[in-house]
MARDOPA-541483 format. One record per atom (N, C-alpha, C): residue number from 1; residue in one letter; chain; atom name; z, x negated, y. Coordinates in nm, 2 decimals, decimal comma, always signed. Last residue first. Example, Ala and Ser with C-alpha at 12.3 -4.5 7.8 and 13.67 -1.06 7.14 Angstrom:
REM MARDOPA-541483
 num residuo cadena atomo      Z      X      Y
   2       S      A     N  +0,71  -1,28  -0,22
   2       S      A    CA  +0,71  -1,37  -0,11
   2       S      A     C  +0,79  -1,29  +0,00
   1       A      A     N  +0,78  -1,32  -0,57
   1       A      A    CA  +0,78  -1,23  -0,45
   1       A      A     C  +0,78  -1,32  -0,33
***
This chain:
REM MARDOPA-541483
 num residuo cadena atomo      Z      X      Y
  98       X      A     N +18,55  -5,40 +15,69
  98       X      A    CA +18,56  -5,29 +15,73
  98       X      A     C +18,41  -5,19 +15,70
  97       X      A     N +18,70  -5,65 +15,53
  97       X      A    CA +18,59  -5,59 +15,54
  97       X      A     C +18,60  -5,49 +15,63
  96       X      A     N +18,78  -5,97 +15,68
  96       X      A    CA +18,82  -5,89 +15,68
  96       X      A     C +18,67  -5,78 +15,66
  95       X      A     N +18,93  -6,31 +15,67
  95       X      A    CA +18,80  -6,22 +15,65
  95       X      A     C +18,81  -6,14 +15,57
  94       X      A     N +19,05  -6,57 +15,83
  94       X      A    CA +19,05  -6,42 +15,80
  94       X      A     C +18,92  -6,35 +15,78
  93       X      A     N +19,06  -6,91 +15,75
  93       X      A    CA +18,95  -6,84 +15,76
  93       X      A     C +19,00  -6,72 +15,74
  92       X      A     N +19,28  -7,17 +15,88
  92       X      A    CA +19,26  -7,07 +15,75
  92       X      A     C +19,17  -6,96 +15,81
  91       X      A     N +19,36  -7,47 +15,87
  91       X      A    CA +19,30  -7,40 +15,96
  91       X      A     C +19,31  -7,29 +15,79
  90       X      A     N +19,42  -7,81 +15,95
  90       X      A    CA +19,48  -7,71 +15,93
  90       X      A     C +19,48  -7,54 +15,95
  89       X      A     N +19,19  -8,01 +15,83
  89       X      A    CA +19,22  -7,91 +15,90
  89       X      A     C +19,32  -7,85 +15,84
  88       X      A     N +19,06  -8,19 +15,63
  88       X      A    CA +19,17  -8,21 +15,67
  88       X      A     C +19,22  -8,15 +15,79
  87       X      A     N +18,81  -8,16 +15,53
  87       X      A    CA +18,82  -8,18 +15,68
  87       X      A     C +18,93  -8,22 +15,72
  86       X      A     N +18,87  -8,05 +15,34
  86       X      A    CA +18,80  -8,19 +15,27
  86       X      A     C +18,79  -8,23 +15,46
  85       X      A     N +19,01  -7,82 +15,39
  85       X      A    CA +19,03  -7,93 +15,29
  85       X      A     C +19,00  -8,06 +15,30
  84       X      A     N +18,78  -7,65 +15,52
  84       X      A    CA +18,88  -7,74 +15,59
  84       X      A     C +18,98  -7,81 +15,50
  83       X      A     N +18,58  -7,67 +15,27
  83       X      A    CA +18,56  -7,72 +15,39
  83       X      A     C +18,71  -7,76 +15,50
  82       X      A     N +18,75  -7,48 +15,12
  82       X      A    CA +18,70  -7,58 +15,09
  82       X      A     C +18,66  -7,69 +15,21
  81       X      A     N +18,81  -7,26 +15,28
  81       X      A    CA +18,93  -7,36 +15,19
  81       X      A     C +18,89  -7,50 +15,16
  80       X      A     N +18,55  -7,16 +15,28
  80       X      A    CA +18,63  -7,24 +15,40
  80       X      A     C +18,75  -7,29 +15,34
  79       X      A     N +18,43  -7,08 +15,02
  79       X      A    CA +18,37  -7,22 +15,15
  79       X      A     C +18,47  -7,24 +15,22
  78       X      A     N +18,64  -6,93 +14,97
  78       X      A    CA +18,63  -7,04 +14,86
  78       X      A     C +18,61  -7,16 +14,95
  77       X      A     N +18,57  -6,72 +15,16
  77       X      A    CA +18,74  -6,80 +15,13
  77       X      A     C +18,70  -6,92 +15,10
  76       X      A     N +18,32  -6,66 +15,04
  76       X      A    CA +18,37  -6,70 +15,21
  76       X      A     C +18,47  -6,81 +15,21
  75       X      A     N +18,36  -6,56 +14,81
  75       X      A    CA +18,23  -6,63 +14,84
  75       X      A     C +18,32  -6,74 +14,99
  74       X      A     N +18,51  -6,36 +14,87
  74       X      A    CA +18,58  -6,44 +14,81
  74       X      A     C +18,50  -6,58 +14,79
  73       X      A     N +18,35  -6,19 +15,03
  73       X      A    CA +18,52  -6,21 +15,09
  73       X      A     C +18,54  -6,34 +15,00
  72       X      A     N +18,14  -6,10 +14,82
  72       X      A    CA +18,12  -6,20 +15,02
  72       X      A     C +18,22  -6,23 +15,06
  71       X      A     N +18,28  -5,98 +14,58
  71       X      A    CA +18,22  -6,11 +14,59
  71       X      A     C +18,17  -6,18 +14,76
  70       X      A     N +18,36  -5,76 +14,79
  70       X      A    CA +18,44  -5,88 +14,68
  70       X      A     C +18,41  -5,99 +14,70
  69       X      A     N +18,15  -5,65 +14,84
  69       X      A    CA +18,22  -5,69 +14,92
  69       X      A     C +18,35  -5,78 +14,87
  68       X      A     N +18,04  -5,60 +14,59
  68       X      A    CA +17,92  -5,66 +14,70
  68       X      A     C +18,07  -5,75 +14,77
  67       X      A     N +18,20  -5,38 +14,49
  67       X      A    CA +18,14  -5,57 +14,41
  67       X      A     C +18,11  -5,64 +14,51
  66       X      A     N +18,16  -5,17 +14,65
  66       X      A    CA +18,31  -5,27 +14,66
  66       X      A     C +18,27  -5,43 +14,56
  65       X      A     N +17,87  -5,18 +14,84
  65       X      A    CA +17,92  -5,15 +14,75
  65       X      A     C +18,07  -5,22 +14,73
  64       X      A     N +17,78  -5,19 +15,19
  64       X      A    CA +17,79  -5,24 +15,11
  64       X      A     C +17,87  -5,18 +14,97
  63       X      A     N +17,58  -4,95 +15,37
  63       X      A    CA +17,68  -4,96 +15,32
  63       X      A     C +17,71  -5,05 +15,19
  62       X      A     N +17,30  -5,10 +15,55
  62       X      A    CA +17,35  -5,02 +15,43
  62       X      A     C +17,48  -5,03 +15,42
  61       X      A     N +17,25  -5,32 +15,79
  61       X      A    CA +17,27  -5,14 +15,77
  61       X      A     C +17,28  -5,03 +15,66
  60       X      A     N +17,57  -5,50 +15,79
  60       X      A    CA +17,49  -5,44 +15,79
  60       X      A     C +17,44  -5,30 +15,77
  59       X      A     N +17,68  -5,78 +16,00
  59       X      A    CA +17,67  -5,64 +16,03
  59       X      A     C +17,56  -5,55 +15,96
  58       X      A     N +17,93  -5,98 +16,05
  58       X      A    CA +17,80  -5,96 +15,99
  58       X      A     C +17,84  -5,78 +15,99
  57       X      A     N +18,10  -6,16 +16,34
  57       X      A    CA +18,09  -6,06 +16,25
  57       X      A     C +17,92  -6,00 +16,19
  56       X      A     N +18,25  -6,50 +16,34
  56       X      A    CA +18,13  -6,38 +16,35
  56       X      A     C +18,15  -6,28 +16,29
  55       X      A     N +18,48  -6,72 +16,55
  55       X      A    CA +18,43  -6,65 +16,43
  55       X      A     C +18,29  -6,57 +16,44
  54       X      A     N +18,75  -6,80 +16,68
  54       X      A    CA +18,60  -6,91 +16,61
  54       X      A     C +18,57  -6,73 +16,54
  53       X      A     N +18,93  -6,62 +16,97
  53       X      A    CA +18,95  -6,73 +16,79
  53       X      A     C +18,73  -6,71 +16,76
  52       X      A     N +18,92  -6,47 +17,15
  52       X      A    CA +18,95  -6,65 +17,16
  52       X      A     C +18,94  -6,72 +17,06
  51       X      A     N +18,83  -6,20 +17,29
  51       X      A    CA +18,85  -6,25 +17,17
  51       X      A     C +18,83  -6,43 +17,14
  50       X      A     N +18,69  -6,06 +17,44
  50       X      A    CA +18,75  -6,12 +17,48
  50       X      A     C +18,84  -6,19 +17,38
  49       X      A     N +18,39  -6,05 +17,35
  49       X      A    CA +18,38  -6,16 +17,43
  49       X      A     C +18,54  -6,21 +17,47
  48       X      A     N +18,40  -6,04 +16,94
  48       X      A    CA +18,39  -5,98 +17,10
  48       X      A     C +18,47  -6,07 +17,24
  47       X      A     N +18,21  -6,24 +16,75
  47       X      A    CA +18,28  -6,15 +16,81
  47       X      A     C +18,32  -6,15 +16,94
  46       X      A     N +17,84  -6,20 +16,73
  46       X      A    CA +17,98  -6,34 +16,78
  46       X      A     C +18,09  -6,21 +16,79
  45       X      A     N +17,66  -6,13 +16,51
  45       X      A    CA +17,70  -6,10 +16,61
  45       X      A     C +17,86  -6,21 +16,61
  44       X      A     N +17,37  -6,14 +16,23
  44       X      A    CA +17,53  -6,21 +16,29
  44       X      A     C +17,57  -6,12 +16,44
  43       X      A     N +17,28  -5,89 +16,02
  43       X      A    CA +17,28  -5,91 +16,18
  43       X      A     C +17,44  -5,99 +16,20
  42       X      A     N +17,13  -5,92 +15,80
  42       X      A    CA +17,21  -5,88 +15,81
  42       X      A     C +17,23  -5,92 +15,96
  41       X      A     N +16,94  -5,77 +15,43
  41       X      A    CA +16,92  -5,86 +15,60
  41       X      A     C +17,09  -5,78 +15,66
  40       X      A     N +17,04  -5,89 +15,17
  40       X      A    CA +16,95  -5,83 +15,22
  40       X      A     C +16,98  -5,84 +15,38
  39       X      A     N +17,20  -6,06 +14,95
  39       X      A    CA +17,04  -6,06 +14,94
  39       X      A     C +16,96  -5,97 +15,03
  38       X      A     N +17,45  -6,10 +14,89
  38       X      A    CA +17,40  -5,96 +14,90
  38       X      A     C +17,27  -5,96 +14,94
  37       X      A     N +17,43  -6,38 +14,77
  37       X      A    CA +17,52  -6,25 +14,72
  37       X      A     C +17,45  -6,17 +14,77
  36       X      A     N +17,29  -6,58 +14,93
  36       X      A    CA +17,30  -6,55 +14,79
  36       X      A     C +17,36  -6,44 +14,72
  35       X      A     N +17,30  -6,44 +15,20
  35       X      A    CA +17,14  -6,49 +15,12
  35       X      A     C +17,17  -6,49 +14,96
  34       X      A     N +17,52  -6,49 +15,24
  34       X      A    CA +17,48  -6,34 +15,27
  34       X      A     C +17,37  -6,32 +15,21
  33       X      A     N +17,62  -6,75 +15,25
  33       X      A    CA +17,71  -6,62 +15,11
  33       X      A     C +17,62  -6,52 +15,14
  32       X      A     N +17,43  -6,80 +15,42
  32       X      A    CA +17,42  -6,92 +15,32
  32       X      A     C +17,51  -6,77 +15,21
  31       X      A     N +17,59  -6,70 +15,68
  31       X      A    CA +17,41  -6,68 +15,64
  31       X      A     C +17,36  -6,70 +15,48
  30       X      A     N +17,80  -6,78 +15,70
  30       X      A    CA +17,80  -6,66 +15,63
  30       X      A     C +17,70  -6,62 +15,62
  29       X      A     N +17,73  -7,06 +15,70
  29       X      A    CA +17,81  -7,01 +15,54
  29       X      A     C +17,80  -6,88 +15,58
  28       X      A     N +17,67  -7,11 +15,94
  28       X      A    CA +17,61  -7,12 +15,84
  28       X      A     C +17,67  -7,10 +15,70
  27       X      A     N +17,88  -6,94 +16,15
  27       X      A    CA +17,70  -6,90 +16,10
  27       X      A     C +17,65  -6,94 +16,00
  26       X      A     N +18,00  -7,19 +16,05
  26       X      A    CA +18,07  -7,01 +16,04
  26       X      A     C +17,92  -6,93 +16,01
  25       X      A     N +17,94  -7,44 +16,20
  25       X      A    CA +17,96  -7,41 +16,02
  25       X      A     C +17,98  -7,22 +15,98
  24       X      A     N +17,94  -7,31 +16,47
  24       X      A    CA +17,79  -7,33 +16,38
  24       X      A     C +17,78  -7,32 +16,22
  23       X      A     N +18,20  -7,33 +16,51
  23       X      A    CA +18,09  -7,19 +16,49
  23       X      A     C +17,99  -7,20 +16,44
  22       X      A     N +18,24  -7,59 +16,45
  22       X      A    CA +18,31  -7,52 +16,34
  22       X      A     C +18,21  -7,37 +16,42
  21       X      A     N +18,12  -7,69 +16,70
  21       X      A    CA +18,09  -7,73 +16,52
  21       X      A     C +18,15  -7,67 +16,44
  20       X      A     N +18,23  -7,59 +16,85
  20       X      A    CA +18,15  -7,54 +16,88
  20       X      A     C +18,10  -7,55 +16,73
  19       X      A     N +18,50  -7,66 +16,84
  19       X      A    CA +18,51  -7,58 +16,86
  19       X      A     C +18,35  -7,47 +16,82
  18       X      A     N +18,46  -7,95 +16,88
  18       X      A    CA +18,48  -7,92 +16,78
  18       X      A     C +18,48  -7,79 +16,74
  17       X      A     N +18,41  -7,93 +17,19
  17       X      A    CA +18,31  -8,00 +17,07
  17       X      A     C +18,32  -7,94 +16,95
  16       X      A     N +18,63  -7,86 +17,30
  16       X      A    CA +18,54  -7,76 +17,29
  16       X      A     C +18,42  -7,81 +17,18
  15       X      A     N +18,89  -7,91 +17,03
  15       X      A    CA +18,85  -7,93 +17,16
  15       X      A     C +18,70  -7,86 +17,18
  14       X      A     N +19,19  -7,79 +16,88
  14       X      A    CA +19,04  -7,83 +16,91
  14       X      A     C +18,92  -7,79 +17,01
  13       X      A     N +19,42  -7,71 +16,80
  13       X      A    CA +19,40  -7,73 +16,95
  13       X      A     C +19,27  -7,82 +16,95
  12       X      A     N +19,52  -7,59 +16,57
  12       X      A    CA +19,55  -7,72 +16,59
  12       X      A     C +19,49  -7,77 +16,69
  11       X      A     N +19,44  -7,31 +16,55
  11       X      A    CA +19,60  -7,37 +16,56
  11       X      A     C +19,65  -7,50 +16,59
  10       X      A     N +19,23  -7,08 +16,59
  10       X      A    CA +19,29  -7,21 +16,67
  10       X      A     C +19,41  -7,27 +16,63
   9       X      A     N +19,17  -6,89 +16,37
   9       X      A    CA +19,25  -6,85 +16,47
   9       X      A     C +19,24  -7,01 +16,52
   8       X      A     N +18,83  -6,74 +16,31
   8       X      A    CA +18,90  -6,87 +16,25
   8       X      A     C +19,03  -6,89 +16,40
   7       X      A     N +18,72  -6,45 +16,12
   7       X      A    CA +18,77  -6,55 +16,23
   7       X      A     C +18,86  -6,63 +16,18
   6       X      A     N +18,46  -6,26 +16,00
   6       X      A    CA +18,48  -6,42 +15,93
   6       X      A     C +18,60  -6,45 +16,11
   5       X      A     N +18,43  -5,96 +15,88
   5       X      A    CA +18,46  -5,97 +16,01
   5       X      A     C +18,51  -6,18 +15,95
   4       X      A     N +18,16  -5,74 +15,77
   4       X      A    CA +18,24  -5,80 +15,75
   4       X      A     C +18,30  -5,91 +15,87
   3       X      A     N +18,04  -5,40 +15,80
   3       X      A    CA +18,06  -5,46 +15,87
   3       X      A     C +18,17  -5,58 +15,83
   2       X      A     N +18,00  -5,13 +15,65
   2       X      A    CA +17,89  -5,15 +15,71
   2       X      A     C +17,91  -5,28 +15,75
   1       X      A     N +18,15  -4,97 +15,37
   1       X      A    CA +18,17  -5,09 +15,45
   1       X      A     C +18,03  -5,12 +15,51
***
C-alpha cells in the first residue's frame, strides 16, 4: 500500500462554504490519524481535478504494513462518523487503501 484515498460523495447539496469547511476538516484528520498512527511523512494531494466529491489522497513513500493500514482506515471512519454525527450530516466518508 503506498496510497490511502479519504472521499466524501455530496449528498445533501452543500454549498460552496460548506464545501470548503468540510476539506479543510479532511486535511485535518487525515494529517491528525497520520501523525498519530503512522508517524512518518506523508504527502496530502486533493484528488483528481475531474473528480467532484470532498476528499484527499495521502501518499506515502514506504509501503504501509496491513496494521498500519487498519488502524489509518479505522482511525479515519471513527473521526468522520463522529463528526458528521454530531454535525448532523448526512454524509459518509469512503476510505479506500490502495
Amino acid at each position: 500500500m503506498n496510497y490511502v484515498t479519504v472521499e466524501i460523495i455530496d449528498t445533501v447539496g452543500l454549498n460552496p462554504r460548506e464545501r470548503k469547511m468540510l476539506q479543510t476538516t479532511v486535511l485535518n484528520f487525515a494529517a491528525m490519524s497520520n501523525a498519530l498512527i503512522v508517524k512518518e511523512d506523508v504527502v496530502l494531494n486533493p484528488l483528481e481535478p475531474d473528480n467532484e466529491n470532498i476528499g484527499i489522497v495521502l501518499v506515502y513513500a514506504k509501503t504501509l504494513d496491513e496494521k498500519l493500514c487498519k488502524a489509518i482506515t479505522e482511525s479515519l471512519s471513527n473521526r468522520f462518523a463522529a463528526y458528521f454525527t454530531m454535525s448532523e450530516l448526512d454524509l459518509e466518508a469512503l476510505i479506500r487503501v490502495h
